[in-house]
PLY file of the C-alpha trace (Angstrom):
ply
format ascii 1.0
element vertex 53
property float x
property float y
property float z
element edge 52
property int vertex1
property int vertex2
end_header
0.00 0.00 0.00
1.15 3.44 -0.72
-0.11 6.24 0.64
1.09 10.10 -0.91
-0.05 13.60 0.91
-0.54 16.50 -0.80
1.72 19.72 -0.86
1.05 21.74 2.25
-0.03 24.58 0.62
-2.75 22.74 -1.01
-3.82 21.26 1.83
-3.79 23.97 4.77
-6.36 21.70 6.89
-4.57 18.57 6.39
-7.54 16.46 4.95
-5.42 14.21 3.24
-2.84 13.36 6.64
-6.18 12.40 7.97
-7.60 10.78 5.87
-4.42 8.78 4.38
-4.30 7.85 8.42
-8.18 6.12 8.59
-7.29 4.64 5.09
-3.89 2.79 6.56
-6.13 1.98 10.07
-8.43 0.03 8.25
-5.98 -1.62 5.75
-4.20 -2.38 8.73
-7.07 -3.39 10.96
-8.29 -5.75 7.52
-5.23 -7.58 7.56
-5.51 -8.46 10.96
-8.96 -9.54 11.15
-8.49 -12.02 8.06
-5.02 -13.73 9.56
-7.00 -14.08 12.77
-9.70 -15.74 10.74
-7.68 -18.16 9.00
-5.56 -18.81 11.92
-8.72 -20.33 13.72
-9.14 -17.96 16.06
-13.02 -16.55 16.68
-13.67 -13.30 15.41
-16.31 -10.70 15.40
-17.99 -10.58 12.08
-19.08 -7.86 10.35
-22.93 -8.93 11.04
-22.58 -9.12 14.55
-24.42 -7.19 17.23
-22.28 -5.15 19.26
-24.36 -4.91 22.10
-25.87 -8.46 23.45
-29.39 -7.44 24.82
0 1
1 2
2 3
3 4
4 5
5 6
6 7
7 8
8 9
9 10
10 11
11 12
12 13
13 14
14 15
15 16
16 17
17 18
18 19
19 20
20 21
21 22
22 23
23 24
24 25
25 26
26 27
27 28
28 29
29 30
30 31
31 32
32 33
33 34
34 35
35 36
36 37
37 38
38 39
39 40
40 41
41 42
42 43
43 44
44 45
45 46
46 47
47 48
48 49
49 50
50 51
51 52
């Protein structure tokens, strides 16, 4: 994955930094869910409730 920012004086609020940071969380947070998966390990799926009531 590669991931580029903007010049700074295009981007004075620094959208991109943030948004270029969610984009490698949930790469990163994908990877990790599917080797935990395969691995055998339960895992929360998607469908799940997250409250049990």
């Amino acid at each position: 994955m590669d991931i580029v920012e903007l010049s700074p004086p295009f981007d004075h609020a620094e959208v991109t930094a943030y948004l270029s940071n969610r984009i490698a969380l949930e790469a990163l947070s994908g990877i990790a869910w599917r080797r935990a998966r395969d691995s055998g390990r339960k895992v929360r799926q998607p469908s799940d409730p997250l409250l049990d009531r």
